[in-house]
MARNUDREN-790597 format. One record per atom (N, C-alpha, C, O, CB): atom name; x, y, z. Coordinates in pm, whole numbers, plus 50000, padded with zeros to 5 digits. Glycine has a CB too. Example, Ala and Ser with C-alpha at 12.3 -4.5 7.8 and 13.67 -1.06 7.14 Angstrom:
("N",(51319,49431,50780));
("CA",(51230,49550,50780));
("C",(51320,49670,50780));
("O",(51424,49668,50846));
("CB",(51131,49553,50905));
("N",(51285,49775,50708));
("CA",(51367,49894,50714));
("C",(51290,50003,50787));
("O",(51341,50114,50804));
("CB",(51408,49940,50572));
END
This chain:
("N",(17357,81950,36070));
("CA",(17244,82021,36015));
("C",(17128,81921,36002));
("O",(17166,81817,35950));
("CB",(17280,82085,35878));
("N",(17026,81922,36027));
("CA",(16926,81864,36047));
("C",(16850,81914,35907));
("O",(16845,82023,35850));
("CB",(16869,81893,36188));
("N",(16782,81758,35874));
("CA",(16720,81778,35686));
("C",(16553,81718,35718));
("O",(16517,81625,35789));
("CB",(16838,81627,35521));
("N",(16492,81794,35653));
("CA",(16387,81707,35672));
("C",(16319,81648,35505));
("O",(16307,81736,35420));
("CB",(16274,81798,35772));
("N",(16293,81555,35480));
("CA",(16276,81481,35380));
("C",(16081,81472,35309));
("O",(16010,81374,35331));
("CB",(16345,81337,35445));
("N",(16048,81558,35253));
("CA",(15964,81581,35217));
("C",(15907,81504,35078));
("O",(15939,81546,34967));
("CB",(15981,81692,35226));
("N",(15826,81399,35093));
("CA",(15772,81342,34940));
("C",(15614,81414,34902));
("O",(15505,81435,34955));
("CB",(15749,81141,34948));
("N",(15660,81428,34820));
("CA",(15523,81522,34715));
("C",(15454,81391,34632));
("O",(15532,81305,34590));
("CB",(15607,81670,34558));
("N",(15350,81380,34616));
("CA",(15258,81298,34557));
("C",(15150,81373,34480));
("O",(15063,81443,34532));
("CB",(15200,81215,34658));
("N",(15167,81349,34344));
("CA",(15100,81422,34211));
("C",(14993,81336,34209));
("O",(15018,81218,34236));
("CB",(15187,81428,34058));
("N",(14884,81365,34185));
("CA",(14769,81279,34138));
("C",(14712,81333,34011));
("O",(14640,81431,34031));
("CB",(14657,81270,34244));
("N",(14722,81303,33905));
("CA",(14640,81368,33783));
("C",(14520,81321,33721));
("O",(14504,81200,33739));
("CB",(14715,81375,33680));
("N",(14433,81375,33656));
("CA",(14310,81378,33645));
("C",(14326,81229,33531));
("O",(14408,81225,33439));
("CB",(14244,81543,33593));
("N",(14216,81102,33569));
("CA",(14205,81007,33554));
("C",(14146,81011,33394));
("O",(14180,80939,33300));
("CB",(14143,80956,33664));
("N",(14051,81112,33396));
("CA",(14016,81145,33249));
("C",(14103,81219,33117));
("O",(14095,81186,32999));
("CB",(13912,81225,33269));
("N",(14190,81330,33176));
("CA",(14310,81384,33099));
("C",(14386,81260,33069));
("O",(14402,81235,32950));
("CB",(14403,81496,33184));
("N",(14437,81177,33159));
("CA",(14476,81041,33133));
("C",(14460,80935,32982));
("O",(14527,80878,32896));
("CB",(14404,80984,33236));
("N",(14292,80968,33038));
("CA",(14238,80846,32959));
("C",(14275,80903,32785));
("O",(14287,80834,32684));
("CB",(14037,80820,33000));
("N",(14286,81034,32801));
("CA",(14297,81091,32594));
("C",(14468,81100,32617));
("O",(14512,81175,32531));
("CB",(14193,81327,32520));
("N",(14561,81056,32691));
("CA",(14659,81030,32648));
("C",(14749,81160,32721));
("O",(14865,81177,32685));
("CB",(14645,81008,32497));
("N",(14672,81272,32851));
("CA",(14764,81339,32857));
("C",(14796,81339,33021));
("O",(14692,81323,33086));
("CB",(14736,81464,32784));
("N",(14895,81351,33087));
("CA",(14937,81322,33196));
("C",(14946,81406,33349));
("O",(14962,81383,33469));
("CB",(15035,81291,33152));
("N",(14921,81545,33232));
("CA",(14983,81627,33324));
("C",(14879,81723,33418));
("O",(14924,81761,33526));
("CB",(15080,81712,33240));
("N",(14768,81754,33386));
("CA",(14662,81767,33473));
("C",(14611,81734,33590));
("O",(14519,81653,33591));
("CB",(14602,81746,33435));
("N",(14674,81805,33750));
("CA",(14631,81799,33843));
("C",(14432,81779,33850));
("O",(14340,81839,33794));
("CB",(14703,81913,33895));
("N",(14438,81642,33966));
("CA",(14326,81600,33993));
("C",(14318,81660,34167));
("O",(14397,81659,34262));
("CB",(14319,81432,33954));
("N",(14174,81710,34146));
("CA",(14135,81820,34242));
("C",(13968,81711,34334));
("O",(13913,81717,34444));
("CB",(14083,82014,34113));
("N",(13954,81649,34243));
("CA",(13867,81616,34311));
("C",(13846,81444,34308));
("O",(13926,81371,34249));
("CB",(13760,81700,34268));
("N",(13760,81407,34360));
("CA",(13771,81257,34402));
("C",(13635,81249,34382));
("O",(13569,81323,34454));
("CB",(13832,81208,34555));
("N",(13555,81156,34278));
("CA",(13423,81115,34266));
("C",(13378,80961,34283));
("O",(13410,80871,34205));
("CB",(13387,81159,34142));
("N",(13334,80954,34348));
("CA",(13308,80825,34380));
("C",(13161,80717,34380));
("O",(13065,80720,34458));
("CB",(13352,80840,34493));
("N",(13190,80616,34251));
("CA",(13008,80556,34226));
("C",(13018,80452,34204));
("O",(13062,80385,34111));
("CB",(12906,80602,34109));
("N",(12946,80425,34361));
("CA",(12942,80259,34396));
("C",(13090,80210,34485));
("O",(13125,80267,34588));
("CB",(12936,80159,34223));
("N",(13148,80121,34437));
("CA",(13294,80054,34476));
("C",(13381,80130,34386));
("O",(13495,80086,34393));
("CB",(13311,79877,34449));
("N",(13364,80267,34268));
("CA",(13474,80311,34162));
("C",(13488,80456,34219));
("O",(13397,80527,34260));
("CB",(13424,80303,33983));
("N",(13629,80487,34212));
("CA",(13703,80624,34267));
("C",(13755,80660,34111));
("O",(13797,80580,34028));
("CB",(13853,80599,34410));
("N",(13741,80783,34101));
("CA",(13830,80871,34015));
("C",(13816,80997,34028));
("O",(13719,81072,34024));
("CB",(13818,80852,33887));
("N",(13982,81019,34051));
("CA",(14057,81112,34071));
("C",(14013,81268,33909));
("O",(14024,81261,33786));
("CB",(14229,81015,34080));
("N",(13985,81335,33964));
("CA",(13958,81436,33822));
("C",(13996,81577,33887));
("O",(14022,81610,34003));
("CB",(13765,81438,33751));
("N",(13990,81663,33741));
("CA",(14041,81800,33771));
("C",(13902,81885,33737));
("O",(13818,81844,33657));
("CB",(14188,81845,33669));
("N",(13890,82005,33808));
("CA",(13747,82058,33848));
("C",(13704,82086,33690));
("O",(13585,82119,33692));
("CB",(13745,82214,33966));
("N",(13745,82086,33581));
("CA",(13670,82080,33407));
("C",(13622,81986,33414));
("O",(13501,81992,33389));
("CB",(13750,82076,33266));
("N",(13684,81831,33452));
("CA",(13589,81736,33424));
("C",(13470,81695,33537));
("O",(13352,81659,33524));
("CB",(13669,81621,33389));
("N",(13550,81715,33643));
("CA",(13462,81735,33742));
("C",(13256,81791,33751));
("O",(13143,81747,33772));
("CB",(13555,81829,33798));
("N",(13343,81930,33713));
("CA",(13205,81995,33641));
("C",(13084,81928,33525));
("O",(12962,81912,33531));
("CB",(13264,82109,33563));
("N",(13191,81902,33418));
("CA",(13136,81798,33323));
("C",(13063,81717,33396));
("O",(12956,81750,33447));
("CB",(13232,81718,33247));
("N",(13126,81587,33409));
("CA",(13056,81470,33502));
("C",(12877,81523,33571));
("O",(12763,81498,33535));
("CB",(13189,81444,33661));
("N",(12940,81610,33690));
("CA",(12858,81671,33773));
("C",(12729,81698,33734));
("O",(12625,81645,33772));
("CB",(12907,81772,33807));
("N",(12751,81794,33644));
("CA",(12649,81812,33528));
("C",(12520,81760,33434));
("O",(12409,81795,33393));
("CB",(12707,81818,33468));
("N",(12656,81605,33431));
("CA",(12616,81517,33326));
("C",(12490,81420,33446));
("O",(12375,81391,33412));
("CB",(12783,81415,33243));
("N",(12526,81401,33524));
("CA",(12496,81357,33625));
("C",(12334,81382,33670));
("O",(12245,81299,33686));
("CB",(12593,81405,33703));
("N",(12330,81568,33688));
("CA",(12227,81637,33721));
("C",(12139,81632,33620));
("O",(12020,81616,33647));
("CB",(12256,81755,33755));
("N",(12183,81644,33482));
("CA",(12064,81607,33422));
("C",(12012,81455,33406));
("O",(11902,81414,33367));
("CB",(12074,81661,33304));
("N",(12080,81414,33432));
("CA",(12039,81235,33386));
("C",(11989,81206,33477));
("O",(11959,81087,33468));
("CB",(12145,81114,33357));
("N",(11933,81282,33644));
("CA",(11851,81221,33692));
("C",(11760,81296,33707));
("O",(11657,81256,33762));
("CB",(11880,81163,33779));
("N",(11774,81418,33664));
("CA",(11631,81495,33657));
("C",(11573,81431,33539));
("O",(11457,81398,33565));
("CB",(11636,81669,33638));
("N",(11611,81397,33406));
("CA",(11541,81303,33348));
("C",(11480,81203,33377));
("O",(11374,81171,33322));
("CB",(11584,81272,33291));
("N",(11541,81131,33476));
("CA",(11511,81009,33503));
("C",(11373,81013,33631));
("O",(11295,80922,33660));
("CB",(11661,80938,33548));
("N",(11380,81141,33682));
("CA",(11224,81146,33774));
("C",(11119,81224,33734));
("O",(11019,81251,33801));
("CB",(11236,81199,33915));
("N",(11150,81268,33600));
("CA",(11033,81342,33518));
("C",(11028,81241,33417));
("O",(10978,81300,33321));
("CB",(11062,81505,33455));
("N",(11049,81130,33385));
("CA",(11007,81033,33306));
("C",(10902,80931,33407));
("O",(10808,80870,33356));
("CB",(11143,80959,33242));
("N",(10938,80922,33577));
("CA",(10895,80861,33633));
("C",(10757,80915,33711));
("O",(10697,80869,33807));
("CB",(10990,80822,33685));
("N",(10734,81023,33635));
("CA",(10656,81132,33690));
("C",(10531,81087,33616));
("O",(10426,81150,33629));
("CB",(10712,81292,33661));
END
C-alpha cells in the first residue's frame, strides 16, 4: 500500500502571540523594511489602518 506523508505547518498570528495566546491562525504576512510578521486579518486590519492614518497625517502636516 503506498502512504503518502503529509506535514502541515501552523503559523500563528505574531501579535496573538505577543499577549500570551498561541492559537490564532496568521493569514497574512506584513512586511517593514528588513521585519516580517506573520498576523491574522483583526490585526492585520488594525495595523493597516493604523498605518493609513499615520501617513495621511504625516502629508497634511507636510502640506
Amino acid at each position: 500500500m503506498a502512504r503518502t506523508v503529509v506535514q502541515v505547518e501552523t503559523v500563528t498570528c505574531d501579535a496573538h502571540q505577543a499577549g500570551g495566546a498561541n492559537d490564532e491562525p496568521a493569514t497574512v504576512v506584513m512586511t517593514i523594511g528588513p521585519d516580517q510578521y506573520d498576523l491574522c486579518e483583526k490585526h492585520a486590519d488594525k495595523f493597516r489602518d493604523y498605518f493609513r492614518d499615520l501617513f495621511k497625517a504625516a502629508k497634511e502636516n507636510a502640506a
